[in-house]
MARTI-923497 format. One record per atom (N, C-alpha, C): y, z, x. Coordinates in steps of 0.2 Angstrom, whole numbers, plus 5000, padded with zeros to 4 digits. Layout:
! residues N
YZX...
END
This chain:
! residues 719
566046864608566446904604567046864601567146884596567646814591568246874586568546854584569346884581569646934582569646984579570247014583570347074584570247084592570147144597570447194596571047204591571347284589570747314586570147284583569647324577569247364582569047314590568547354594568847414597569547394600569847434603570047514598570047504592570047544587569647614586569147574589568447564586568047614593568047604598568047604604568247674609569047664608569547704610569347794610569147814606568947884605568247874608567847834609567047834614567347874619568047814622568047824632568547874632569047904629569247984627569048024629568548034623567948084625567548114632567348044633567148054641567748084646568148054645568948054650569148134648569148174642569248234640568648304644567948264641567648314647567748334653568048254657567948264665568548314667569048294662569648334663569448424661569348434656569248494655568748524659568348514664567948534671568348534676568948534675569548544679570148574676570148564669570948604668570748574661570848644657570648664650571448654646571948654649572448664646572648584647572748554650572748484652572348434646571648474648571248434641571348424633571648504634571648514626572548464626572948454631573548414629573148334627572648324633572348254633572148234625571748304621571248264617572048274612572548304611572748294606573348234607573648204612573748144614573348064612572548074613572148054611572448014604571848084599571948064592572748064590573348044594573948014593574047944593573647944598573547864602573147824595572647854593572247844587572547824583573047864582573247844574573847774577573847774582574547714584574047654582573147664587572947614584572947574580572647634575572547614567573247584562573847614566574547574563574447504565574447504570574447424575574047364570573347394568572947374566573047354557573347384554573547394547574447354547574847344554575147314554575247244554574347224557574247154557574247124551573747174549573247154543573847144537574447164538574947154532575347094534575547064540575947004542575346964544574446964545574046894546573546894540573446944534573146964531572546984534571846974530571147014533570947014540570947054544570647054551570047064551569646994556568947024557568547004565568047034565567847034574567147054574567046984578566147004579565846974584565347034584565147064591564447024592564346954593563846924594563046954600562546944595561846984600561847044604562147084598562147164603561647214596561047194600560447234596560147174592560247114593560147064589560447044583560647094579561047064576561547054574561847104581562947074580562747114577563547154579564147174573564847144572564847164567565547154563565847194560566347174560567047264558567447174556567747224552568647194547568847234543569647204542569947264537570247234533570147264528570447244521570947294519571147284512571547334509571447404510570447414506570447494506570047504515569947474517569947514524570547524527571147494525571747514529571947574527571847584519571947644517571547714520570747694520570447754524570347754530570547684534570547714542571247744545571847744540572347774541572347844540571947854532571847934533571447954536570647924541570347964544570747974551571147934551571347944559571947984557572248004551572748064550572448124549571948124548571848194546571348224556571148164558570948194564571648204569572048164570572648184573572948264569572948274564572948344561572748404563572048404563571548444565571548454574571948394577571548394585572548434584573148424583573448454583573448554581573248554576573048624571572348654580572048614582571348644586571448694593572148664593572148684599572448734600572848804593572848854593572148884591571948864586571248884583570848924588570848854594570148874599570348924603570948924603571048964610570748994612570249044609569749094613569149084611568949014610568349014608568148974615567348984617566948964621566848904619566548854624566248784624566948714622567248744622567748694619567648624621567348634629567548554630566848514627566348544623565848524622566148504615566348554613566648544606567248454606567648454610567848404610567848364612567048354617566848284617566648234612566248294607565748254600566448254596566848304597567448274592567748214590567748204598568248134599567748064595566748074600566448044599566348044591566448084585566448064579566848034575567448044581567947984576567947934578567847904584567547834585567047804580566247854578565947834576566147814568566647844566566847864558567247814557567647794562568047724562567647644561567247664565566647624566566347614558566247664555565947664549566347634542566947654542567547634537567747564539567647534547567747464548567247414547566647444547566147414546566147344540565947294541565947214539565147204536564547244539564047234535563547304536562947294533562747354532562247404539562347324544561847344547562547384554563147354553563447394558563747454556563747464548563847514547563347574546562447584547561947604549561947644557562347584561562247614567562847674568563447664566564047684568563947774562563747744557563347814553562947864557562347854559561947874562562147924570562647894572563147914578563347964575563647964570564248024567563848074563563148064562562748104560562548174564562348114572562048144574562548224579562948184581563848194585563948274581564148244575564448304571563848354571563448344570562948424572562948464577563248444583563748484587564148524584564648504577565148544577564848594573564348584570564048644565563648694568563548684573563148724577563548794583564148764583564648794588564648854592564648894586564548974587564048994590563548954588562648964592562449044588562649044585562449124580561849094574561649134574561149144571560949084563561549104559561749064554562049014555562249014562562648934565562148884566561448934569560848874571560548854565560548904561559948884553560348824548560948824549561548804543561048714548561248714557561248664560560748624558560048684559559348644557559448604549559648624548559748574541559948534538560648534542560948474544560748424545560648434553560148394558559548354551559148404549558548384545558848324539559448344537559348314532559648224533560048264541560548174542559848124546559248154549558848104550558448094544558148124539557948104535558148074530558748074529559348034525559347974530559447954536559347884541558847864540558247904539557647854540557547814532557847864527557747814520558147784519558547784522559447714521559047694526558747684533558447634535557947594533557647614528556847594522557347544518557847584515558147504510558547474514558747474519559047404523558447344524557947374527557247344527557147304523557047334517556847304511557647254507558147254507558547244507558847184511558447174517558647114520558047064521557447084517556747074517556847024512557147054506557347014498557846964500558346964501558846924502559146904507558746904513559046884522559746894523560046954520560646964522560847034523561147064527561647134525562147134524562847044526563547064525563647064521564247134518564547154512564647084509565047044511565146984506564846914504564046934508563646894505563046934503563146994501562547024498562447004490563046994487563146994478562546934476562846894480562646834479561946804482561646854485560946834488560646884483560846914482560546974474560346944470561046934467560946874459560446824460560246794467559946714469559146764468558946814470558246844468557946904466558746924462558546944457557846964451557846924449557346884444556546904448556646874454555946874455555746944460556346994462556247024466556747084463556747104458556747164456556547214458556147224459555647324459555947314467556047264472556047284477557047294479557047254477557947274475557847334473557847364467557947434465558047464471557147464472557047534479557347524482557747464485558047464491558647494491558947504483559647514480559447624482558647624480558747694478558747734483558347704491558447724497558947744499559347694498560047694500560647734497560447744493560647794486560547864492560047864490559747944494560147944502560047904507560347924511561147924515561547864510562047894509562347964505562147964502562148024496561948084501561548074504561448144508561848164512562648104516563048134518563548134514563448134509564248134505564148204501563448244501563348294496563048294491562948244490562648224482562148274479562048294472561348324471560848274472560248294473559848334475560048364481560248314488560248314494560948374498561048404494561548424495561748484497561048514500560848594502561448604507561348554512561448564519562448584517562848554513563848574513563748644509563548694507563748754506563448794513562948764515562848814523563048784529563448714528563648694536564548724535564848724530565448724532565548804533565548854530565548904530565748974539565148894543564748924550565248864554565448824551565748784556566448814559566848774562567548784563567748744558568448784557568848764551569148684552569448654558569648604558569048544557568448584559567848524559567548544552567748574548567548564540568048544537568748534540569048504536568948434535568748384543568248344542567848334539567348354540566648384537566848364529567248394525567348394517567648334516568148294521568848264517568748204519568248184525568048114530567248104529566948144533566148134533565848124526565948164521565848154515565948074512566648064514566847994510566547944514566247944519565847924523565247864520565047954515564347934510564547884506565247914503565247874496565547804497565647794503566047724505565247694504564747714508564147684506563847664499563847714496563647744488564147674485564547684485565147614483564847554485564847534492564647454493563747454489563447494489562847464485562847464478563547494476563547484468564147434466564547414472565047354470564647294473564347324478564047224481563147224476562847264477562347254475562147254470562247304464562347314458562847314453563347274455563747274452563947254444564347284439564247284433563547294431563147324434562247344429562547404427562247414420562247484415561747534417561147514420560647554423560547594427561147544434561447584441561747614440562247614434562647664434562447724430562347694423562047774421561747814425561047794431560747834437561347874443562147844443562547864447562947914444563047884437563447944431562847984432562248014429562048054429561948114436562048084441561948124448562548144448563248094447563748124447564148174443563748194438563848224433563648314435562848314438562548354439562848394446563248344450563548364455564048374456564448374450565248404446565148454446564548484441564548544439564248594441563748554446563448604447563848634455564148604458564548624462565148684458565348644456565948704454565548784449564848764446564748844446564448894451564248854459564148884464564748934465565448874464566148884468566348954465565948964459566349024453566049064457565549074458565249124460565149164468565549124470565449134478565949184479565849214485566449274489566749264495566449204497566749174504567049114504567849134506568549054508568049014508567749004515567548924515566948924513566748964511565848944506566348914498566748944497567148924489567148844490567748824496567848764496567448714497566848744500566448684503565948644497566048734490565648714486565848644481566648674482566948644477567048574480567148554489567048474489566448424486565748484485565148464482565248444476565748494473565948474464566648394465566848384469567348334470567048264472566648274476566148234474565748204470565548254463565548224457565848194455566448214456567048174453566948114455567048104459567348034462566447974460565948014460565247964458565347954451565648004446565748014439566047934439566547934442566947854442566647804445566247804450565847754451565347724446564947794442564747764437564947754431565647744430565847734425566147644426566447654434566347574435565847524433565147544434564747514432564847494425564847554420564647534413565247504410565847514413566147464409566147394413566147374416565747324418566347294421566847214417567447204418567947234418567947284412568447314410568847384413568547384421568347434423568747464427569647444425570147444429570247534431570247574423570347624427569947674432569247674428568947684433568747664441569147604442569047594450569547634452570247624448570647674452570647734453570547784448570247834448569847844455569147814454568647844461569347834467569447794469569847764475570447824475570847854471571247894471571047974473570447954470570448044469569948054477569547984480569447984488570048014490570447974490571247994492571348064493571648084488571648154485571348214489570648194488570348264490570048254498570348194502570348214509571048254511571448234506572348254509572048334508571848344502571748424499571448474504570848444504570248484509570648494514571148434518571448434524571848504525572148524519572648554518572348634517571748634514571648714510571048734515570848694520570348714527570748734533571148704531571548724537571948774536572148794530572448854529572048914528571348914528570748964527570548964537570848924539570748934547571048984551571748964545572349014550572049094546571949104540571649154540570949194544570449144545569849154549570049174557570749134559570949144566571249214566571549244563571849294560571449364560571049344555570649414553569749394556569549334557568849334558568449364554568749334549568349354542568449314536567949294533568149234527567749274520567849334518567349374513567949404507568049384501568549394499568949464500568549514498568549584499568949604507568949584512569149594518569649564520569749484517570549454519570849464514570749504507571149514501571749534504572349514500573049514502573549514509573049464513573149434520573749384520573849334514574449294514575149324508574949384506575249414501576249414505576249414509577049414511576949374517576649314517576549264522576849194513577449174516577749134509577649034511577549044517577348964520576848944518576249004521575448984521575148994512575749024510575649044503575948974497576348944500576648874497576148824499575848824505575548754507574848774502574648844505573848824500573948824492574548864490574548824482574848774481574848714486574948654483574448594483573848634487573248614488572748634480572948714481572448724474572748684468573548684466573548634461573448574460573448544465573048464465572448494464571948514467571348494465571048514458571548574455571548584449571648554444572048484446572148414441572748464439573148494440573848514435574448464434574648444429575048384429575748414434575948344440576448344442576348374448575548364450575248344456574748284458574348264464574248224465573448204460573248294461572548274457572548264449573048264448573148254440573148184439573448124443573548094441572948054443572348054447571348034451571148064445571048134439570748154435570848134429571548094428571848084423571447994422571347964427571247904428570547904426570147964429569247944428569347984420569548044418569648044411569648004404570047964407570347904403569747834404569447844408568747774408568347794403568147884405567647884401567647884393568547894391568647884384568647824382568847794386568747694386567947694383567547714388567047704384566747704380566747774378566647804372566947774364567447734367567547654363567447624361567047594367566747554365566147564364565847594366565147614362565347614354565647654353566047654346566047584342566347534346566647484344565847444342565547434347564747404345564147444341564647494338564047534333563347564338563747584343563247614346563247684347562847734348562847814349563347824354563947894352564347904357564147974359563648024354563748084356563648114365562948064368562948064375563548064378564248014377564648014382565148054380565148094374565948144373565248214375564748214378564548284381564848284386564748224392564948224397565648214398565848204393566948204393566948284392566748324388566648384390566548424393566148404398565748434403566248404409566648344410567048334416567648394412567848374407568548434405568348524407567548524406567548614407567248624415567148544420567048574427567848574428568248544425569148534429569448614425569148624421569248714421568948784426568248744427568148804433568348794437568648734438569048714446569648764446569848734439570748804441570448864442569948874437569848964438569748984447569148934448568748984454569448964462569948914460570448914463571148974462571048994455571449034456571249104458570749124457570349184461570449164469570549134472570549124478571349144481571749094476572249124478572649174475572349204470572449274469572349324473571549324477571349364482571749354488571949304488572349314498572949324497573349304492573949284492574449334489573949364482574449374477574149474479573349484479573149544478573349574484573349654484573349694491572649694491572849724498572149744504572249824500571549844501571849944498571849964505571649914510571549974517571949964522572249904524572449864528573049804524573249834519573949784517574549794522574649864523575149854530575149814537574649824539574349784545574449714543574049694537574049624536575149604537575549654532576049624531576449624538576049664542576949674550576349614552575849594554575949504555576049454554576749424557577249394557576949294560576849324566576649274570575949254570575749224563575149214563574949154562575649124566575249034568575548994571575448944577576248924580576548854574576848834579577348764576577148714574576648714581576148644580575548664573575348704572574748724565575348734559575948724560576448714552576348674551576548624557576648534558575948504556575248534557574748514559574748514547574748574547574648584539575148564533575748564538576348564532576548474529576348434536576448364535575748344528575248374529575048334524575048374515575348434517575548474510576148424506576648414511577048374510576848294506576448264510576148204508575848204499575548264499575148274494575748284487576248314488576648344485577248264483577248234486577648164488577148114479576448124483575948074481576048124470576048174471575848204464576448194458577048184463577948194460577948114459577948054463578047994464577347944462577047934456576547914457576447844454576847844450577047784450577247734455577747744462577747724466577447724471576947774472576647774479575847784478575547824471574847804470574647754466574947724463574947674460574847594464575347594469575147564475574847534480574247624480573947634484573147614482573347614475572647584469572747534469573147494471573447414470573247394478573447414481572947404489572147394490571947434488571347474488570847434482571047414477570547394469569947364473570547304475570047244477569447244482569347294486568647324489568247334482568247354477567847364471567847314468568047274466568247194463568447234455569147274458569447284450570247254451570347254444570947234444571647274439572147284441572647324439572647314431572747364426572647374419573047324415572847304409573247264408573747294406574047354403574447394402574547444406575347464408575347504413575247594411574847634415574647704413575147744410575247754405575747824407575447904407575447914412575347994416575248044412576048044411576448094407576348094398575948044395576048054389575648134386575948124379575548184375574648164377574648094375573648074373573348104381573848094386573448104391573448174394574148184392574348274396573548314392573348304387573048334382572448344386571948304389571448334392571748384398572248384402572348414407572648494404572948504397572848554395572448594393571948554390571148584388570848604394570748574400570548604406571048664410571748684409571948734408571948774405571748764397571348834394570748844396570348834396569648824397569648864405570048854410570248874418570548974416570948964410571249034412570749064405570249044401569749074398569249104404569149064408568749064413568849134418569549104419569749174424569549264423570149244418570249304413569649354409569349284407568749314402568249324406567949294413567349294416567349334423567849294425567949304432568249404435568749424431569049474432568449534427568149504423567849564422566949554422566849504423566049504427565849504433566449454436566249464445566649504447566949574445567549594449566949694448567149724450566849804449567149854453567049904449567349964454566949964460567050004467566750024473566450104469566350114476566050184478566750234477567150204478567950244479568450214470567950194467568550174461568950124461568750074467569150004468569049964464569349904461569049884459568849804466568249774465568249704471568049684468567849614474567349544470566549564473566149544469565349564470564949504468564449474472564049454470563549464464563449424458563349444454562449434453562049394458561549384459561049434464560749474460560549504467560049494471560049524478559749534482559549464484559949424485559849354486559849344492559749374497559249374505558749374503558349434500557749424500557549374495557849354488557549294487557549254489557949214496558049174498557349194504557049234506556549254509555949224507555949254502555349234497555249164495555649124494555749064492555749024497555849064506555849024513555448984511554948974509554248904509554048854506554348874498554448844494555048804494555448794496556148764493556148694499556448654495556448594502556848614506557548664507557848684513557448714517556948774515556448794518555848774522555448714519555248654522555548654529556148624527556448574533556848624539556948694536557048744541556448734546555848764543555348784543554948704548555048634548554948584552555448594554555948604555556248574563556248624568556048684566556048774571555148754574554848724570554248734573554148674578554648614578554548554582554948594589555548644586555848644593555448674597554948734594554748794596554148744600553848694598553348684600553448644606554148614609554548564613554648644618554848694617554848754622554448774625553948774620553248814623552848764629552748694625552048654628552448604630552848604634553248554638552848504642552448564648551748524652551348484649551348504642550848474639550948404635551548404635551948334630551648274633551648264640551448194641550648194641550448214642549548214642549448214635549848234629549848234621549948164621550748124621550748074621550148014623549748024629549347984631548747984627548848054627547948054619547948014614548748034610548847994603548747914605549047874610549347824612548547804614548047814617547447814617546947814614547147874609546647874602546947814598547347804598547747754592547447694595547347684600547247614601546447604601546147644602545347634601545247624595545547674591545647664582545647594578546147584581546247504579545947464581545747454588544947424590544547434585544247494585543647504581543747474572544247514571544547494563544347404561544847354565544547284568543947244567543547294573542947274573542547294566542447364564542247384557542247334552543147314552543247274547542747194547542847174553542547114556541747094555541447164555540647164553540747174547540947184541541047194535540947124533541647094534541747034530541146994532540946994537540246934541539846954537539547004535538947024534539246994524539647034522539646974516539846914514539746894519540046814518539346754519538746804522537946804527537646804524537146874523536646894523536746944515537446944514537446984509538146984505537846884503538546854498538146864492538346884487538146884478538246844475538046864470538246804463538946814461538946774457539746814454539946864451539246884447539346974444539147014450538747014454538947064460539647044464539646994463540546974468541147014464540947024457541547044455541447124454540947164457540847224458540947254463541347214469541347234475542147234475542447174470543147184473543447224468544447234471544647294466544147354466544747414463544647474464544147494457543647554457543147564451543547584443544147604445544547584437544847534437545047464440545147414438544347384437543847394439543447324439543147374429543247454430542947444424543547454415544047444417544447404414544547334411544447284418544247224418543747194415543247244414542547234410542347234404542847294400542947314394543547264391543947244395544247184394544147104393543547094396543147044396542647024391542247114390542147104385542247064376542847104376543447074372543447014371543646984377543746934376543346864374542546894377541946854373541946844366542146894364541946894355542546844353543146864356543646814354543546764356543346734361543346674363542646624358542246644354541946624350541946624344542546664343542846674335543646644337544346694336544746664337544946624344544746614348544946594354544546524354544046514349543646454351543846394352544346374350544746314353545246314360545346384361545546384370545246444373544646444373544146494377544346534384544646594384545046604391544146634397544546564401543846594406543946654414544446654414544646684420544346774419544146804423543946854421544646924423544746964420544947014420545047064425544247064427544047084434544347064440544546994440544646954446545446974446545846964441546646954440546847024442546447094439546747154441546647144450546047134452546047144460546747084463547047044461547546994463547847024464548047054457548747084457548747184463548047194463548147254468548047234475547747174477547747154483548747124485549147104481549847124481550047164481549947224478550147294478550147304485549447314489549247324495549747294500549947234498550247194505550847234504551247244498551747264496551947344502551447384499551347434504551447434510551047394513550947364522551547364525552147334519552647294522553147354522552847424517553447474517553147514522552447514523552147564530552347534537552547484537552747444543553547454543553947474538554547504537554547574540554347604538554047674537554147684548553547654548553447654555553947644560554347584558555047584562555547634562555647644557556047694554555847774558555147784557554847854561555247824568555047784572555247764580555947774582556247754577557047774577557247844576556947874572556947944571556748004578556247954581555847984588556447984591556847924595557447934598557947954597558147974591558648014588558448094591557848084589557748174591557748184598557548114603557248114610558148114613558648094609559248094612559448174610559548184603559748264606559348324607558648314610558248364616558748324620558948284623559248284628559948324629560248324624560848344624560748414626560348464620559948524622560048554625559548524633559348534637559848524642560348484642560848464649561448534647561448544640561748564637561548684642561148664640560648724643560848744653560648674655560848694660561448694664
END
């Protein structure tokens, strides 16, 4: 072990916490819950400790020589000082804010062992120096945090889980396929020797770069939300606890895109390709998240949808990094801000949807309508969360939307400038302007229902509720209202800073000319998404989602119906249902035929190896017998190799080539045949295969133990 010891201890400190927080809490529950929020205090002292080095010795780094083979390494630079600061603020928030929350909830101490244990892992992740200790320390917090989504153990709290679960192994195992492949091509994983071993085989090793870029796409992408992968954030956070979806949206997420970012700064960087495939995803997952958000009736199903739509955002800028290639100042800071941004946010508007769920035990629009209505605290802090995320000028998120608005104009410039087609890129400058108008709408429906509307049944009730959160959940929610409020008013001097810190993780560089904010050119997109936000509301929302009752009321309704039973119907076909429908039937089978598991594994392990014997030997009489008794000429030699559409391809092209070889060809006669060059190139093909099946394979083994670790937890968990 080599450099410098604050990363491990960083790093580390929340593993042995947690253990220390269980033993305690089997003893005194009131002790514990002081322990863990002590803890995540200690946490964040680390992470100053660490971020005060890294300011008076410059870059910290520390490596963990032959643990698993290949060592780990952690260091910190500019943007990990930035995200390990806020992951360890926002857990120190939440482990404050939790300990009113739980109060009457069951399992607690279970709940904050994997708590502790995710921040450890998430630290791990954000410190990470290469990809392969970022993999391990991923995988941890994968696993971990499925404890929190599961909590309740209700019915929707296990279905939401199983899919999580499903989607975070199967997301490991294909971000474990392009690591494979990916240090297969270029003998490396550390982030600052990846660029450079790329470029070096490039050329000759393309197709296997991509996939190993696309893998890895997919499996970070699936913890950050992205479309397609992205079933599992509108049904984990809803079921979760509010401080662990605050997490869940503001941390675990960026998690993804910390990933998503290192394979498009270190591996693909400046390619037009990688990034239209990142713009396009991220496009799809702007919008399609915030029409989920319009249409939803549920506080945290709204938020959680709209982290999915915030997440667009911040890809939207990745791939616009890409296409402008050098020039690509604003858009780095943009994505980097608006990370920023919407962990401070989510931190803010989930934890203010907690103190109403702690409250009422209800998150349905219609049943906590005008709950904050004469609550003026819980009612300032959550509009200053909506307005940020709203993008309204003279908050934080205005100036993260104003940035990635402003690349995509830039491009559209230059497209322009080279006489090339702009229409594609002013759809998508529309389509980012009319998802930043559904944000204000289905934002301001939210805080219309709790804040502004009466209850018709329970408005009195709700208002002689006075004391409905102590000092520590103001402190826990007010400090980062604040912060967010700071960063939206002062942005100039504190987000502008904080993108000056931060670029050089992306290899960008501050604008040659300084932003202004505030001008008419730029105010002008952020008022277009204000019209558009209160066309939205007015025109759609107030009179297609809203309807009289049974009694004359008017409420919110869902406007899709019967959407259980569609969801019924559709149980088999959907890949949620799939992967519901696989992990119910593994557990069910692990409950039922327990007796039987080892006598199964001996069969498989038994017939497999006969298999192989045999397969071997099969193959071994094969090639003897033609190489014997039953070698050809060359036209039966070239009927045996390659598949029946190549050799009859090869023939019809061989053809060919005799006539030309006596007419044009007659002075350089090509002899080689057709037949023989398609079998080369598919006996390559073949290895090629071997080499992802033998990824494939690994990758299943680690999957085995992942799931062989939480049957364990399960079970001890049971008893």
């Amino acid at each position: 072990m080599s450099g410098n010891i604050e990363l491990l201890a960083a790093v580390l400190f929340p593993f042995l916490a947690a253990f220390v927080s269980y033993l305690i809490g089997r003893a005194n529950k009131q002790l514990r819950d002081r322990f863990v929020q002590g803890s995540v205090i200690a946490e964040m002292l680390l992470i100053l400790w660490c971020v005060l080095s890294y300011f008076q010795n410059g870059m910290l780094e520390l490596t963990v020589q032959d643990f698993c083979m290949q060592g780990l390494y952690f260091k910190m630079d500019g943007f990990r000082v930035l995200y390990g600061t806020i992951a360890a603020l926002m857990w120190m928030m939440t482990g404050i804010f939790s300990r009113e929350y739980f109060a009457h909830y069951r399992n607690r101490n279970r709940y904050y062992l994997f708590y502790l244990v995710t921040l450890g892992a998430t630290i791990g992740v954000f410190l990470s120096g290469d990809l392969y200790t970022t993999f391990i320390f991923f995988e941890i917090m994968s696993l971990t945090s499925f404890v929190w989504v599961v909590h309740d153990e209700k019915e929707a709290a296990m279905k939401a889980g199983n899919i999580y679960l499903a989607i975070a192994i199967i997301g490991g195992m294909v971000l474990l396929m392009g690591l494979f492949l990916l240090y297969n091509a270029t003998g490396t994983l550390r982030m600052d020797e990846i660029h450079e071993a790329v470029t070096a085989v490039m050329d000759t090793k393309r197709i296997q770069i991509y996939a190993a870029g696309a893998c890895m796409l997919f499996g970070f992408g699936a913890k950050a939300g992205m479309f397609p992968v992205h079933i599992w954030l509108p049904m984990a956070h809803p079921v979760a606890p509010a401080p662990a979806s605050a997490l869940l949206s503001g941390v675990l997420t960026k998690s993804g895109v910390f990933g998503i970012l290192i394979v498009s700064a270190e591996i693909f960087r400046h390619d037009p390709s990688w990034g239209m495939l990142v713009l396009f995803l991220g496009v799809v997952t702007m919008f399609g998240g915030a029409l989920i958000a319009l249409f939803s009736v549920d506080l945290k199903r709204t938020l959680a949808c709209s982290s999915m739509s915030q997440i667009g955002f911040i890809l939207v800028g990745t791939g616009m990094m890409e296409l402008l290639g050098e020039e690509n100042a604003l858009a780095v800071r943009g994505t980097i801000l608006h990370m920023v941004n919407h962990s401070m946010i989510k931190l803010v508007l989930f934890m203010a949807a907690g103190v109403v769920y702690m409250n009422l035990h209800a998150l349905n629009l219609n049943e906590i309508r005008g709950f904050g209505k004469r609550k003026p605290l819980l009612k300032g802090m959550f509009l200053m969360g909506a307005l940020s995320i709203g993008g309204v000028p003279g908050w934080s998120g205005y100036v993260s939307k104003t940035l990635l608005h402003e690349s995509i104009v830039e491009y559209a410039h230059e497209l322009a400038h080279h006489g090339e087609p702009t229409l594609w890129i002013h759809v998508i400058e529309w389509v980012f302007l009319f998802t930043g108008g559904m944000t204000l709408a289905y934002m301001t429906k939210l805080f219309a229902a709790v804040f502004l509307e009466e209850n018709l049944t329970r408005q009195k009730e709700f208002d002689a509720k006075k004391k409905y959160m102590n000092r520590e959940s103001v402190f826990a929610i007010g400090v980062p209202t604040i912060l967010l409020v700071i960063l939206g008013f002062t942005p100039y001097l504190t987000m502008n800073r904080l993108a000056d810190l931060a670029q050089g993780f992306l290899y960008g560089v501050s604008p040659e000319h300084a932003v202004h904010y505030f001008s008419l050119e730029n105010l002008k997109g952020a008022v277009i998404s204000l019209i558009i936000g209160s066309v939205v509301y007015f025109g759609f929302i107030r009179t297609c989602l809203m309807a009289k009752n049974a009694n004359g009321q008017k409420e919110y309704i869902e406007v899709v119906p019967n959407v259980d039973l569609w969801e019924q119907q559709l149980e088999h076909l959907s890949l949620k249902g799939l992967l519901t429908t696989a992990v119910a039937s593994i557990a069910a089978l692990i409950d039922h035929m327990k007796p039987m598991l080892l006598v199964v594994d001996l069969s498989i392990a038994v017939t497999g190896f006969f298999s192989m014997v045999l397969d071997h030997f099969v193959d071994s009489v094969v090639l003897f017998f033609r190489s014997t008794t039953h070698r050809s000429k060359t036209e039966l030699h070239l009927d045996l190799i390659g598949s029946r559409v190549s050799r009859t391809l090869g023939r019809f092209l061989d053809s060919i080539v005799k006539v030309l070889n006596v007419t044009v060809l007659r002075n350089n006669p090509r002899t080689k045949s057709f037949v023989v060059t398609f079998a080369e190139r598919e006996d390559i093909l073949k290895k090629t295969n071997r080499m992802i099946s033998a990824s494939l394979s690994f990758g299943l083994l680690l999957t085995v133990l992942g799931l062989a670790f939480t049957m364990i937890y399960l079970l001890t968990s049971i008893l």
